[in-house]
TORPA-4810 file (N, C-alpha, C, O; in nm, 3 decimals):
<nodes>
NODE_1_-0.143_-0.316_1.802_-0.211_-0.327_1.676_-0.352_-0.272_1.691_-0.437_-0.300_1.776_X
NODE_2_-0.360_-0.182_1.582_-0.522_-0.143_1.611_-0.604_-0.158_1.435_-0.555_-0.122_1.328_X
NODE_3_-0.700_-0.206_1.454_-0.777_-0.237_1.337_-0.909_-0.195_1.331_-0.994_-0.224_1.415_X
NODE_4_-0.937_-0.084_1.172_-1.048_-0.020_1.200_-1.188_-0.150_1.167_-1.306_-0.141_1.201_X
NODE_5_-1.115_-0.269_1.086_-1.270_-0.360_1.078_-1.192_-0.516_1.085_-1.084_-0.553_1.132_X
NODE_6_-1.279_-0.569_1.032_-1.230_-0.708_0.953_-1.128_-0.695_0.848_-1.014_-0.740_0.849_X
NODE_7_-1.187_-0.628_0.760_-1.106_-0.589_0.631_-0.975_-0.557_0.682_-0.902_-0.643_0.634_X
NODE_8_-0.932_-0.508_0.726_-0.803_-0.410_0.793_-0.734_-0.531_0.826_-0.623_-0.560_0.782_X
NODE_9_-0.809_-0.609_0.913_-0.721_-0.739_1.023_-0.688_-0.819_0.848_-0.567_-0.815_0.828_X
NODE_10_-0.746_-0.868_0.758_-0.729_-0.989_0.655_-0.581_-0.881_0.578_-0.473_-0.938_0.557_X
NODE_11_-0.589_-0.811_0.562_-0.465_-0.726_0.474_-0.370_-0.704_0.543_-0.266_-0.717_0.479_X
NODE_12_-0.352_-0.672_0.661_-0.191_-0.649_0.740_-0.216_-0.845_0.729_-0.160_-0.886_0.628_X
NODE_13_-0.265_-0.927_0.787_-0.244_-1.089_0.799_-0.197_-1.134_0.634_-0.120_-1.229_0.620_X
NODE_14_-0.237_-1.078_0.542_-0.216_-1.069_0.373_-0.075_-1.026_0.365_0.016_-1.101_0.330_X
NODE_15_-0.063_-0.906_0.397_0.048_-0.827_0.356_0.176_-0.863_0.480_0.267_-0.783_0.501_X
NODE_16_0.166_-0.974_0.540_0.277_-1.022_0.598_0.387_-1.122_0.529_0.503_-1.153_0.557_X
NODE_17_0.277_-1.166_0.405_0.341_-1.290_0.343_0.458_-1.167_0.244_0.558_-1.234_0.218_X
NODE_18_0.472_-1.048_0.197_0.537_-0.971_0.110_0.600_-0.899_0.210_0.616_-0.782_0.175_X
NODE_19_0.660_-0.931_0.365_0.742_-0.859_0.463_0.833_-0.967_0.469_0.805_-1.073_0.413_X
NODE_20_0.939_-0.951_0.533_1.047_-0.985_0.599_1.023_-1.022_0.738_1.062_-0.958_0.836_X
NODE_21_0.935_-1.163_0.740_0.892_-1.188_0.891_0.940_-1.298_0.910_1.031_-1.314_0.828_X
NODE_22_0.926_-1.401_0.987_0.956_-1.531_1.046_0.844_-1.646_0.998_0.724_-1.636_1.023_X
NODE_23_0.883_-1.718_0.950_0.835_-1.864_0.887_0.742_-1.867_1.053_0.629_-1.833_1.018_X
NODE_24_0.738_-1.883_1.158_0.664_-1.909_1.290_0.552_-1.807_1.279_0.434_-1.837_1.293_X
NODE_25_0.604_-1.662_1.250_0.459_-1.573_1.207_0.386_-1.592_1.146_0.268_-1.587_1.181_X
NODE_26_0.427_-1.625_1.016_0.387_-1.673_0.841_0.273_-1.798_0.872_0.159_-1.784_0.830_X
NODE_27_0.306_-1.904_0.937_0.246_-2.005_1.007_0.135_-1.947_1.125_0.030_-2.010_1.122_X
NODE_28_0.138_-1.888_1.180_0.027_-1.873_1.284_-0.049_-1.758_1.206_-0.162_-1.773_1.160_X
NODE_29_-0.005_-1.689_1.201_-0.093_-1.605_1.090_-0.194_-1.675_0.994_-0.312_-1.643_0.998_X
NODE_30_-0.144_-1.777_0.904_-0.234_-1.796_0.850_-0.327_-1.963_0.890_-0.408_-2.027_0.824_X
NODE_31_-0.287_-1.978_0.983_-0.387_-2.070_1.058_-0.497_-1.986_1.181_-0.617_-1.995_1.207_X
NODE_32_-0.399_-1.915_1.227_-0.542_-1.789_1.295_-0.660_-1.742_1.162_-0.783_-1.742_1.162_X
NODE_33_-0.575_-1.709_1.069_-0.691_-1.625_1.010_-0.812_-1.719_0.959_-0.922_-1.667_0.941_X
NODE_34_-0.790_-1.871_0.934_-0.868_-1.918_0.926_-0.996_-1.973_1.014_-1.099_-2.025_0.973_X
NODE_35_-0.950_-1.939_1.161_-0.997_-1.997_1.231_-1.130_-1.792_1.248_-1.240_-1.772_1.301_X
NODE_36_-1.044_-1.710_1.181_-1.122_-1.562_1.216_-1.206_-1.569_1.075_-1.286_-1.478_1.050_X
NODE_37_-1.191_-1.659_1.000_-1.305_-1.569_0.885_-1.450_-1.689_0.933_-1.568_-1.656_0.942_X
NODE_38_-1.379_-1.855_0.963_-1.485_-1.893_1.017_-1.569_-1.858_1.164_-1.682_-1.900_1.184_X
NODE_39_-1.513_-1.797_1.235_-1.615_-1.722_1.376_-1.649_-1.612_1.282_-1.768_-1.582_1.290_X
NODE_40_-1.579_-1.538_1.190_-1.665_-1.385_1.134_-1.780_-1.391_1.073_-1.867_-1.306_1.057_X
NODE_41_-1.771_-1.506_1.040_-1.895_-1.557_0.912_-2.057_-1.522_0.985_-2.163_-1.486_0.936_X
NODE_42_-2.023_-1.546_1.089_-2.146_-1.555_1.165_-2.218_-1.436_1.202_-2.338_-1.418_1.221_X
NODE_43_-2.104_-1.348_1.208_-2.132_-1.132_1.246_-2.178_-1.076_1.121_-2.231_-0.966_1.131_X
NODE_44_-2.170_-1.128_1.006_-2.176_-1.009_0.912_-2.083_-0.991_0.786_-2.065_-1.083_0.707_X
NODE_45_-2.019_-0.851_0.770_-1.959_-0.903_0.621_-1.770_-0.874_0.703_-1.724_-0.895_0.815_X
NODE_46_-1.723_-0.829_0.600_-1.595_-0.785_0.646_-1.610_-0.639_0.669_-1.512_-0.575_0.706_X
NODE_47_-1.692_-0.596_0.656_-1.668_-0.443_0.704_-1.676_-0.445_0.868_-1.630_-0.347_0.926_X
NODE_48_-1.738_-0.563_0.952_-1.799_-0.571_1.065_-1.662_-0.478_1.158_-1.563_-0.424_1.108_X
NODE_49_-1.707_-0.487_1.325_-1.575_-0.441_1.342_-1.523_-0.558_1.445_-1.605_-0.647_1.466_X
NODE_50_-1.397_-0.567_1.510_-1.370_-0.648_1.584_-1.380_-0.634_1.710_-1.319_-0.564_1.790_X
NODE_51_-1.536_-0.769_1.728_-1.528_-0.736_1.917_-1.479_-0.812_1.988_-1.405_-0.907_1.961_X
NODE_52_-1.522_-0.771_2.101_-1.499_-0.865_2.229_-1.555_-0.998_2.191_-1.472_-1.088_2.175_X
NODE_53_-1.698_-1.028_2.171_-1.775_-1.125_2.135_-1.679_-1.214_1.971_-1.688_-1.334_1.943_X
NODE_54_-1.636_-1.159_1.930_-1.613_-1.225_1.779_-1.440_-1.307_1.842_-1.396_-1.409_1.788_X
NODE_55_-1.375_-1.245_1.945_-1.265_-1.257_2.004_-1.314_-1.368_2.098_-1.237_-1.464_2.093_X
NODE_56_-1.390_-1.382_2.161_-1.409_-1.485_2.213_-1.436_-1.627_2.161_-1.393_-1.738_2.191_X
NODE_57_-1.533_-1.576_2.066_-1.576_-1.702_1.981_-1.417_-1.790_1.943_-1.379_-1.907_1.956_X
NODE_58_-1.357_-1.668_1.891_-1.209_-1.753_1.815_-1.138_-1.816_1.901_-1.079_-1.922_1.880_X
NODE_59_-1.140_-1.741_2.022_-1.009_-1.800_2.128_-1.106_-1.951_2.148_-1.040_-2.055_2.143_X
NODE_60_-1.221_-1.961_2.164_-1.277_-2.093_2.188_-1.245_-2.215_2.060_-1.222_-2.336_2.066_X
NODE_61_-1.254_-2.149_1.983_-1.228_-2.284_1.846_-1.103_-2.318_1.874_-1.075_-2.438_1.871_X
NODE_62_-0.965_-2.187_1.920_-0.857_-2.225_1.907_-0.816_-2.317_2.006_-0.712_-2.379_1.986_X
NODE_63_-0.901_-2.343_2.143_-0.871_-2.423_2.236_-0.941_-2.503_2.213_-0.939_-2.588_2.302_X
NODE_64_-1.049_-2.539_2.090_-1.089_-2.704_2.094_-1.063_-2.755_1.945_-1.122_-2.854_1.900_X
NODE_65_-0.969_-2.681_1.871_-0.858_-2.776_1.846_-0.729_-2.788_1.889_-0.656_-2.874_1.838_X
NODE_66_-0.696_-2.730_1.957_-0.583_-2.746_2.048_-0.472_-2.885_2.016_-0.349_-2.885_2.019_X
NODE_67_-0.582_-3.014_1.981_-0.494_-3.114_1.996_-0.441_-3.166_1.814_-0.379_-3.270_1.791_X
NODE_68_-0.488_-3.054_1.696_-0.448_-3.020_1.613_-0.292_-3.016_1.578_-0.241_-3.055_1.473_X
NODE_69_-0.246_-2.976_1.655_-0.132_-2.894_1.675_-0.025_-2.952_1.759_-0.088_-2.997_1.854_X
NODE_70_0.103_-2.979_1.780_0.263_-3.000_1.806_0.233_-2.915_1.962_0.150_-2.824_1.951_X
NODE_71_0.283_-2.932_2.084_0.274_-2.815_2.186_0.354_-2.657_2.118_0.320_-2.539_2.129_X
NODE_72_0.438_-2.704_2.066_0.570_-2.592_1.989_0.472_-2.523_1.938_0.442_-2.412_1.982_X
NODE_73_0.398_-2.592_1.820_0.312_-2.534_1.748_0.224_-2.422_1.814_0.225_-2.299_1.806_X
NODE_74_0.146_-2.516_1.884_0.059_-2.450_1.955_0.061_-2.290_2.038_-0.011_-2.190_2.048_X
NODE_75_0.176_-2.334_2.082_0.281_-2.173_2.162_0.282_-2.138_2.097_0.201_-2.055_2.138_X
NODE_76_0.314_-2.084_1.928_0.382_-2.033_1.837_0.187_-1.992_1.804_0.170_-1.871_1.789_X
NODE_77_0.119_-2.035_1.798_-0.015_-1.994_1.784_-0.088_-1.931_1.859_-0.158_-1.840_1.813_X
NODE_78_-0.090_-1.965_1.998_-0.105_-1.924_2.136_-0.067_-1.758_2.138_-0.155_-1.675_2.161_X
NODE_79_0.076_-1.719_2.112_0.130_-1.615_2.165_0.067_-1.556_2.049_-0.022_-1.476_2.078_X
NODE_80_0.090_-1.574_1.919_0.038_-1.439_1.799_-0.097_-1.442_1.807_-0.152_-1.365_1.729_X
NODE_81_-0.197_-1.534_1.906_-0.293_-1.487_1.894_-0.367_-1.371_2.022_-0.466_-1.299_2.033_X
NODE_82_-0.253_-1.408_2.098_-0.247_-1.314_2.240_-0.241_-1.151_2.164_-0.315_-1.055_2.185_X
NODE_83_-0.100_-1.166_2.053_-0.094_-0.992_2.029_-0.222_-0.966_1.942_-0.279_-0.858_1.960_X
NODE_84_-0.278_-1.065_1.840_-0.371_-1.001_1.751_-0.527_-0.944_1.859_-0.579_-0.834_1.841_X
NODE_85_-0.564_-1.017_1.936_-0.627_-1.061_2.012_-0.649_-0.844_2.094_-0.752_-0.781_2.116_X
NODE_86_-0.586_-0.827_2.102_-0.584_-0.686_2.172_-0.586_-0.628_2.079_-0.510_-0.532_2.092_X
NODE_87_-0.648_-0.630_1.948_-0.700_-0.519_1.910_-0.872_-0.550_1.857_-0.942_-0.495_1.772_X
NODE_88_-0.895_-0.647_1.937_-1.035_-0.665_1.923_-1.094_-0.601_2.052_-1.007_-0.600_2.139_X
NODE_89_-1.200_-0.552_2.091_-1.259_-0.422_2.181_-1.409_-0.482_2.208_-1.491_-0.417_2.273_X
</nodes>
């Protein structure tokens, strides 16, 4: 996955709910993205682009709520945030 900003990452995460995906995507998708507009808030607007630094911030919220979440859950959050996660630079 490669994403030219913010904007880019919220519309493919948007335009998943009008695909033919898995209720487990549909679900981590839109609990990641919440956890990405609150670390984005802090960079700038949505045009920003996705870094290393904005990727870190998130993976940290996502491990201190961690106990939020079912372990199942959590895996199912864990892994889609592993693939989104590589296209931040």
């Amino acid at each position: 996955m490669n994403f030219e900003n913010l904007t880019a990452l919220y519309v493919y995460l948007d335009d998943l709910f009008c695909q033919d995906v898995s209720a487990d995507q549909l679900f981590a998708s839109s609990y990641l993205r919440g956890f990405i507009s609150l670390s984005a808030s802090g960079f700038g607007d949505d045009s920003q682009p996705l870094t290393k630094e904005l990727s870190d911030i998130i993976s940290q919220k996502i491990v201190d709520a961690r106990a939020e979440l079912s372990p199942a859950d959590r895996a199912i959050v864990n892994n889609y945030w592993f693939e989104l996660k590589a296209a931040f630079k």
